[in-house]
DONU-617004 format. One line per 8 residues: number of its first residue (from 1); their letters; for each residue x, z, y of C-alpha. Coordinates in nm, 3 decimals, padded with zeros to 5 digits. Layout:
BEGIN
NUM) A) X/Z/Y  ...
//
This chain:
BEGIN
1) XXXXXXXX) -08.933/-12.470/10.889  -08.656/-12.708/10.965  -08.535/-12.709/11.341  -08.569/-13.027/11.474  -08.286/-13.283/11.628  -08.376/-13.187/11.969  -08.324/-12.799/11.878  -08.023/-12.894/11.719
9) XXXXXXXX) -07.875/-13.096/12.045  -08.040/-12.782/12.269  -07.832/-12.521/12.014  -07.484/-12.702/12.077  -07.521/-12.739/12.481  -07.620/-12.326/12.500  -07.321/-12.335/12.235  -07.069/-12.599/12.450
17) XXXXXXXX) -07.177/-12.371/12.797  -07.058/-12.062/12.628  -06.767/-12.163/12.515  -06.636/-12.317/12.829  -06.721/-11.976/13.007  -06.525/-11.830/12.744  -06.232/-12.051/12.802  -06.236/-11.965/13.185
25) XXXXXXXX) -06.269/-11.624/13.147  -05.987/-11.669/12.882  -05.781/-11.853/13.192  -05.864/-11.599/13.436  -05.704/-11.347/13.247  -05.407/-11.532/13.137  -05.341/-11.605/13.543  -05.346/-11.212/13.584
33) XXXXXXXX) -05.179/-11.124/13.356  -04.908/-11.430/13.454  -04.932/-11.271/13.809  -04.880/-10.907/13.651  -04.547/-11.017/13.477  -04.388/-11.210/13.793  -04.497/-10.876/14.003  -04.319/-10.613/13.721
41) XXXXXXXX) -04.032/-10.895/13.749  -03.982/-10.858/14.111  -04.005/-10.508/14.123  -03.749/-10.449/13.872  -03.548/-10.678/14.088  -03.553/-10.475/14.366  -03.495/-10.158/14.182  -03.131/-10.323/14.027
49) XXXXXXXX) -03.094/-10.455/14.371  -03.159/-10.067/14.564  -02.998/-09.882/14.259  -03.312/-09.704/14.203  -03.385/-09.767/13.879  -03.459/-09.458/13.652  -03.388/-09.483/13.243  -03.726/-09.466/13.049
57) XXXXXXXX) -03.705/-09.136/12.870  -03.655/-09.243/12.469  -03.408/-09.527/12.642  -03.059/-09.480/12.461  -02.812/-09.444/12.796  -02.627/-09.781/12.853  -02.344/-09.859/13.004  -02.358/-10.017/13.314
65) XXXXXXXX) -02.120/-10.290/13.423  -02.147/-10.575/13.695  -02.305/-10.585/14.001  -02.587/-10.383/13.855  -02.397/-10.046/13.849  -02.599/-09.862/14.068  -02.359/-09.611/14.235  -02.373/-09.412/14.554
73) XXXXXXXX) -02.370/-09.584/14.869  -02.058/-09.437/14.994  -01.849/-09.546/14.734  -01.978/-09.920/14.684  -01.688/-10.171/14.724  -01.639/-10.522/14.610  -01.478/-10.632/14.304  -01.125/-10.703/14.308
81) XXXXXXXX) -00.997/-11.025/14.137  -00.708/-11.211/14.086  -00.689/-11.484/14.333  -00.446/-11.724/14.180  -00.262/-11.970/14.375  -00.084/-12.235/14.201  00.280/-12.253/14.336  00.519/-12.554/14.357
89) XXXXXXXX) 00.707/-12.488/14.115  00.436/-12.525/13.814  00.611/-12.538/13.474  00.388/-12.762/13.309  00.323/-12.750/12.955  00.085/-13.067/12.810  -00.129/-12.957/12.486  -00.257/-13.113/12.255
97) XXXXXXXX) -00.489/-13.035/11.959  -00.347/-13.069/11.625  -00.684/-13.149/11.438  -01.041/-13.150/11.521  -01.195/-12.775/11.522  -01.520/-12.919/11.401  -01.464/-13.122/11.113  -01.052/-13.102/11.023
105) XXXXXXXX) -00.969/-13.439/11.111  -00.648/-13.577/11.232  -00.723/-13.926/11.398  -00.794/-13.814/11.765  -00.858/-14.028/12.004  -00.736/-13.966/12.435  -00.998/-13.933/12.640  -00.799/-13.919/12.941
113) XXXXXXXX) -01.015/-13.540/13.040  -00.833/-13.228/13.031  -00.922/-12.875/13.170  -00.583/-12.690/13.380  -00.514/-12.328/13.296  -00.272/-12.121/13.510  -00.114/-11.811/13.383  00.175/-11.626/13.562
121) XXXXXXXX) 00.424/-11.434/13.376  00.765/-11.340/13.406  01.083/-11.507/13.310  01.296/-11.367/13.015  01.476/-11.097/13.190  01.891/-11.199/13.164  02.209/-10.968/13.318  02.408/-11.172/13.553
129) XXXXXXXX) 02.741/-11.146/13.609  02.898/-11.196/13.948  03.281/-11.246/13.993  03.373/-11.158/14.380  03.731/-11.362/14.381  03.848/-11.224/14.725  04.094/-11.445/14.871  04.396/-11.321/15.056
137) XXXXXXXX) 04.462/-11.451/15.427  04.716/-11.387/15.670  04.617/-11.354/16.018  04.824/-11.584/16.240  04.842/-11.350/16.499  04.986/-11.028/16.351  05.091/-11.177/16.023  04.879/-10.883/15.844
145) XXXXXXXX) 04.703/-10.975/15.499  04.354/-10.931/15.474  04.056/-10.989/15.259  03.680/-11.050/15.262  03.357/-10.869/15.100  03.096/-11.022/14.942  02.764/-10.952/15.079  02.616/-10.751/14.795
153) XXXXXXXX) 02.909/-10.665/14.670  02.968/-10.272/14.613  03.368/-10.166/14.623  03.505/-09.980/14.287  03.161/-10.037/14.102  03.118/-10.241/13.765  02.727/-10.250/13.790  02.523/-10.434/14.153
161) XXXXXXXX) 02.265/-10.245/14.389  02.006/-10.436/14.220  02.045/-10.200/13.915  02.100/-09.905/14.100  01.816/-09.975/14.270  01.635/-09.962/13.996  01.738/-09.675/13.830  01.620/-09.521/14.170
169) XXXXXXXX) 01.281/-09.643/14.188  01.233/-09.556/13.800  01.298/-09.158/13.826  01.155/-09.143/14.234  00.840/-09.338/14.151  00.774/-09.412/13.805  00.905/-09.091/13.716  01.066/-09.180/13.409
177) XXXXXXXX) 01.336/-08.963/13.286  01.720/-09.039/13.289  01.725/-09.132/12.913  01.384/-09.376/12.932  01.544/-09.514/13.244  01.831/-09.639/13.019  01.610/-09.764/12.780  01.401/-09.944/12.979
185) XXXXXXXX) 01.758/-10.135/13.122  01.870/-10.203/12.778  01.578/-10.310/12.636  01.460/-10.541/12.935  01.725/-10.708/13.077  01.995/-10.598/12.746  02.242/-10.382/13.015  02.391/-10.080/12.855
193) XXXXXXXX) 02.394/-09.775/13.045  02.479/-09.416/12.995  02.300/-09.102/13.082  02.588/-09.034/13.317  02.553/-09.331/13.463  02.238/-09.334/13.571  02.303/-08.995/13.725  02.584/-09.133/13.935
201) XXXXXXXX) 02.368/-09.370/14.056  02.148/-09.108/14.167  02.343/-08.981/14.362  02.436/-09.332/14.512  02.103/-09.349/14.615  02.144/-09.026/14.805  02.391/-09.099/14.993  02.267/-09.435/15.102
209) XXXXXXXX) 01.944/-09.345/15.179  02.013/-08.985/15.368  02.053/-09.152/15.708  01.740/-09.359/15.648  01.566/-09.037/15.587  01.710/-08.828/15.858  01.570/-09.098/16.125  01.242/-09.100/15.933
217) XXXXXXXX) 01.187/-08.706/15.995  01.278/-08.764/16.383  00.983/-09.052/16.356  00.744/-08.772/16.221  00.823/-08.496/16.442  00.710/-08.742/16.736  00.452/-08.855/16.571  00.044/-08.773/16.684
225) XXXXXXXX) -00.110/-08.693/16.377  00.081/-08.498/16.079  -00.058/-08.450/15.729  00.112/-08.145/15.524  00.064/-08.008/15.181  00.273/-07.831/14.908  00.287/-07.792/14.491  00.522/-07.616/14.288
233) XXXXXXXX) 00.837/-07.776/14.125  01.108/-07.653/13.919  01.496/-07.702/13.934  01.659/-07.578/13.604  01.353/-07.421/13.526  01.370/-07.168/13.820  01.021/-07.231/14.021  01.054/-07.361/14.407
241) XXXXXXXX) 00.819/-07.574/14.622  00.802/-07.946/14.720  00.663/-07.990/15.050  00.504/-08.396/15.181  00.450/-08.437/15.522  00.328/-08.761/15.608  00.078/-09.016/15.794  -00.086/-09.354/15.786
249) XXXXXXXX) 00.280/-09.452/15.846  00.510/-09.214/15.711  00.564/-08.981/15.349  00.873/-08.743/15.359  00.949/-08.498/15.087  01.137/-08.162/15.113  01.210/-07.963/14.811  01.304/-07.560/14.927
257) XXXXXXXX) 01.298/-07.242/14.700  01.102/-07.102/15.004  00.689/-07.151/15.093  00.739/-06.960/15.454  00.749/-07.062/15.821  01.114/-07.127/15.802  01.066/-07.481/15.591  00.784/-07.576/15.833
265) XXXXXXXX) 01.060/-07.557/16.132  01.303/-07.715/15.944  01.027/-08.002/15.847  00.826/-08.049/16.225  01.084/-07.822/16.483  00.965/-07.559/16.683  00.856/-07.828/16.976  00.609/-08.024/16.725
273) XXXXXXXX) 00.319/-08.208/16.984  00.095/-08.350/16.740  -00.193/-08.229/16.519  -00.101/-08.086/16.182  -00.339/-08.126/15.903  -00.346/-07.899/15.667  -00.531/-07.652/15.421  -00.605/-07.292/15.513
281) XXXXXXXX) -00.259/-07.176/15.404  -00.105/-06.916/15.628  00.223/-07.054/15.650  00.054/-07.386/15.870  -00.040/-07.056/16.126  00.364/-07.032/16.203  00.388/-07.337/16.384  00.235/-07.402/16.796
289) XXXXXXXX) 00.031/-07.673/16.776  -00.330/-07.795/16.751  -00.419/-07.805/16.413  -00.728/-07.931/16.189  -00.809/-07.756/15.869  -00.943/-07.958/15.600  -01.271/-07.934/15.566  -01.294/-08.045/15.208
297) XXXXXXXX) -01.098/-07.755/15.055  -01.365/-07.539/15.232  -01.663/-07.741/15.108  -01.498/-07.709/14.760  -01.476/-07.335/14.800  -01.866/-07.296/14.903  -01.966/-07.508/14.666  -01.847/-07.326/14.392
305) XXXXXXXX) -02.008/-06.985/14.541  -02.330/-07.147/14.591  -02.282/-07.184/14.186  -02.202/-06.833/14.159  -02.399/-06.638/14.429  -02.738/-06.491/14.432  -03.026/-06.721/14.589  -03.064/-06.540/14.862
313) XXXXXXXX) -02.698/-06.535/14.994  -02.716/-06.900/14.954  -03.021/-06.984/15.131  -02.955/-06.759/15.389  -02.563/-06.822/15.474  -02.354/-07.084/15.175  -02.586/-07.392/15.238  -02.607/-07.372/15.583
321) XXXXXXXX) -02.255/-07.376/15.614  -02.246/-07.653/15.389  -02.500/-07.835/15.613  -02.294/-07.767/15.875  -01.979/-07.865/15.757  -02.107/-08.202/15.616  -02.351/-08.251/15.917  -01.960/-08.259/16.128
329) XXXXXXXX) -01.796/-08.495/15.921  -02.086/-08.739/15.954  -02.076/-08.692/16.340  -01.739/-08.767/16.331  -01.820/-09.113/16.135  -02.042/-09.177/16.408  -01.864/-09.137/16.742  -01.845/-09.517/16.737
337) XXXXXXXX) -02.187/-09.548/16.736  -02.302/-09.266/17.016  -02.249/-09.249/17.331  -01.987/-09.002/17.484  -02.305/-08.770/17.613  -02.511/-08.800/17.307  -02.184/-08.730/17.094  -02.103/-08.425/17.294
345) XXXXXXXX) -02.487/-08.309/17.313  -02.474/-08.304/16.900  -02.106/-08.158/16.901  -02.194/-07.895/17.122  -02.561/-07.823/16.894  -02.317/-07.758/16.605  -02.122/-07.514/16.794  -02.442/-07.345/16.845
353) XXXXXXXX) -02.544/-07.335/16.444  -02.158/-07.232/16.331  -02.216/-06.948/16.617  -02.577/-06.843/16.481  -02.425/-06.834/16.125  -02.076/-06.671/16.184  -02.205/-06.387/16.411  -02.566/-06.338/16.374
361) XXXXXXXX) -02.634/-06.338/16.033  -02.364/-06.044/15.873  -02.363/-06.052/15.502  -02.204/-05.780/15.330  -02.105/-05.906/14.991  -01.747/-05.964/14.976  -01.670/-06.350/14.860  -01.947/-06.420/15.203
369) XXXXXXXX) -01.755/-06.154/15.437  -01.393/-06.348/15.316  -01.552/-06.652/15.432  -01.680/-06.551/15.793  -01.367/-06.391/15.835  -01.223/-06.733/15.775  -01.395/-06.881/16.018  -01.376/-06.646/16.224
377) XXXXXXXX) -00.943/-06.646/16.201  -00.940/-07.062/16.236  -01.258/-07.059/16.495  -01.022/-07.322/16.725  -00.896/-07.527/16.419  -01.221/-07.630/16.230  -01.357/-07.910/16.415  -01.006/-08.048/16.597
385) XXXXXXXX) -01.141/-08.357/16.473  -01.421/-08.390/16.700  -01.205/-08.365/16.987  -00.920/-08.550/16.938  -01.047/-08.870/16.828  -00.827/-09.049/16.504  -00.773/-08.697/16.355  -00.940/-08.683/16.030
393) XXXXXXXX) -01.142/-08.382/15.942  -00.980/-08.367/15.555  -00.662/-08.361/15.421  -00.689/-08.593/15.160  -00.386/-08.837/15.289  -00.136/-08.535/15.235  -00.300/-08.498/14.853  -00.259/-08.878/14.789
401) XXXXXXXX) 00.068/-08.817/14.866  00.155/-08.536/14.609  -00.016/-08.684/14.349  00.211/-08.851/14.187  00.453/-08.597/14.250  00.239/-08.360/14.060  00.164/-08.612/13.794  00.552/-08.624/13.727
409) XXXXXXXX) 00.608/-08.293/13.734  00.376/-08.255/13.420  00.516/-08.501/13.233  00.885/-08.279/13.250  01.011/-08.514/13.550  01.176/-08.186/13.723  01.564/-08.124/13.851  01.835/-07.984/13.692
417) XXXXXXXX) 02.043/-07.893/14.011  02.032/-07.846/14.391  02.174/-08.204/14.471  01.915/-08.416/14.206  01.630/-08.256/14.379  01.745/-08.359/14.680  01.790/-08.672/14.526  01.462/-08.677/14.420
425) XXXXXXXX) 01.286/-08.634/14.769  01.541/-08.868/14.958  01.444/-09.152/14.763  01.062/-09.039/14.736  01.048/-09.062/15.065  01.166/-09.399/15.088  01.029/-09.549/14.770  00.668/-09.421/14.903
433) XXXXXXXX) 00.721/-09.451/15.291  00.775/-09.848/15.199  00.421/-09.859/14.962  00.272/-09.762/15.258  00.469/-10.045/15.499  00.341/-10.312/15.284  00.707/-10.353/15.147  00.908/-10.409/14.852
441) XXXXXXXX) 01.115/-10.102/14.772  01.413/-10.291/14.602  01.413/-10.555/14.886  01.425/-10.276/15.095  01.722/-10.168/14.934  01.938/-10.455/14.950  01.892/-10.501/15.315  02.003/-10.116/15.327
449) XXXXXXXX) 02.327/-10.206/15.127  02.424/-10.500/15.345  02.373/-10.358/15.668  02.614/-10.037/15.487  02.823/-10.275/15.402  02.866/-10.474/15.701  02.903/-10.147/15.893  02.577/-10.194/16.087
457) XXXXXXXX) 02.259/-09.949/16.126  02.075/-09.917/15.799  01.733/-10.046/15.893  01.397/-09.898/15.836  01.111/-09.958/15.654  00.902/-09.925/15.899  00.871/-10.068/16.258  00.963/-09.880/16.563
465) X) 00.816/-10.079/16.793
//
């Protein structure tokens, strides 16, 4: 039997009523899941944001770049970018496009828009030549002749300080060799040199800088705080030792066949007042003065036995010294930030631990009984730095130092004789003495030559005041 009409019109409302409770509970879903997605997005945010994130586990790795790099805390710094100020004297160059890019054509139309692009570069390197015509005069009152000197000028020498300068600061610094330093002349600014000459000016270098030097080693010896580390060099192939000694301020260089007590004296003198920071190397014990060890070369060291010992000889004695040790360089971050009887309470608490460690607990395998005796041997030199406030607790400013001496000394940059290492360490000291000033080692130079020249004190690169 056929429904009727009114059935039919009762069907499609049941029908029309389901449909729109579909639809809603079609919406309903749609707004959680819309809140679902913004919630992931926000937490993903904040994991970029805290460096938290972990990698899913089929993820290929990726590598990070940008502000997302998560890294650890401690070594977080911001970018560094090239802030360009325009100067006055802008050589402008006006460009134009030769055709349209889009479709070829020619007929271009101004538009009176353009977009400014600054790039700095350097000029085409040239060799000047400089003719000093010294006039002769005759003094009216004795009837004597005389002549003048020009300011940079250099008596008996065919080639300015400018390039001897250089030649300098390419074997001290860059650590090129004698025969790339003539290259690099001849092929930037089209100079000929010789081997021999560059070695001559070496040794011009010496002699001009040597009193600068000896008043920089009379700065260090009264200085507060002394950094000091040594590496191996080689002069004709025979094996002898470069010594830095050095500060925020200061970075002097001493090349000696000998690694005893007798270079330290010769470096610091026997009346030395300040700290001396330095490694656990016996030769540092030769000279009477306070003294911090570096705690990093010891962290290094337990570190690498906690690798290699059994379990329970770490648990019981490596990583509580590495607690320790790590818990006193972040007290010394701190001091700031305590007061002085809070500071001294947690000073004096790890004093109590090192004590516990060192003379309670008495291992008897051998790389753990080296180490307490150690401690034991530089009990008075191990925390110096929470003491004497401005004394670091590592000596990482002496191995910043040496690096690049060590970095030339692989690539062949040795001596040959007594004098070029000498050489070498004179103008090492000055070349990386200025870095640290903040100045320009060739301006530094030139200053040198015309207070030589003009018979006045060489100045120094550093102030006195």
């Amino acid at each position: 039997m056929p429904a009727t009409p009114e059935a039919l019109v009762q069907r499609i409302v049941r029908l029309e009523a389901a449909l729109a409770q579909l639809q809603a509970a079609n919406q309903q879903l749609r707004d959680q899941l819309a809140e679902r997605d913004q919630r992931i997005a926000e937490l993903e945010a904040q994991l970029r944001t805290r460096g938290k994130g972990r990698p899913q586990a089929n993820a290929a790795p990726q590598r990070r770049t940008g502000p997302d790099r998560r890294q650890p805390p401690h070594r977080r710094h911001p970018g560094a970018f090239r802030t360009l100020v325009p100067p006055q004297d802008v050589i402008h160059h006006d460009v134009y496009p030769g055709a349209c890019p889009h479709c070829g054509g020619h007929e271009l139309l101004p538009t009176g828009q353009f977009d400014d692009h600054y790039t700095q570069d350097i000029p085409e390197p040239k060799v000047e030549t400089h003719r000093w015509r010294r006039h002769v005069r005759v003094c009216a009152r004795c009837q004597r002749a005389c002549q003048g000197q020009g300011d940079l000028e250099l008596p008996e020498a065919h080639l300015g300080p400018r390039v001897r300068l250089l030649v300098c600061y390419a074997r001290a610094h860059l650590g090129l060799s004698l025969g790339k330093t003539c290259d690099l002349v001849e092929q930037c600014w089209g100079l000929r040199l010789s081997r021999a000459g560059a070695l001559g000016h070496l040794r011009w270098g010496l002699r001009l800088f040597s009193p600068v030097v000896d008043r920089l080693w009379q700065l260090l010896r009264q200085s507060e705080l002394v950094h000091g580390d040594e590496t191996g060099w080689r002069i004709n192939g025979d094996n002898v030792w470069l010594w830095c000694f050095g500060n925020d301020r200061l970075a002097l260089y001493l090349i000696d066949q000998h690694r005893n007590r007798a270079v330290l004296l010769r470096a610091l003198g026997e009346n030395f007042a300040g700290v001396l920071v330095s490694d656990f190397y016996a030769v540092y014990d030769g000279l009477d003065c306070d003294k911090q060890r570096c705690l990093v070369h010891l962290l290094r060291e337990l570190a690498r036995l906690r690798e290699k010992l059994s379990d329970y000889l770490v648990e019981q004695f490596i990583e509580p010294l590495i607690e320790l040790f790590k818990g006193a360089m972040a007290l010394g971050k701190r001091r700031a930030e305590l007061g002085v009887a809070a500071f001294e309470a947690e000073r004096s608490g790890l004093w109590d631990r090192l004590d516990e460690l060192v003379w309670a607990r008495i291992p008897r395998q051998a790389d753990c009984v080296r180490i307490r005796e150690r401690l034991i041997k530089y009990w008075d030199e191990l925390l110096t730095f929470l003491y004497v406030e401005g004394v670091p607790a590592d000596n990482n400013a002496a191995e910043r130092d040496i690096r690049s001496v060590v970095a030339a000394r692989s690539d062949g940059g040795t001596n040959r004789t007594e004098w070029g290492a000498q050489a070498f360490a004179c103008l090492k000291s000055v070349v990386r003495t200025c870095a640290k000033a903040g100045r320009s080692f060739l301006s530094y130079g030139l200053e040198v030559v015309q207070a030589r020249l003009r018979g006045q004190p060489e100045p120094l690169p550093v102030d006195t005041g």
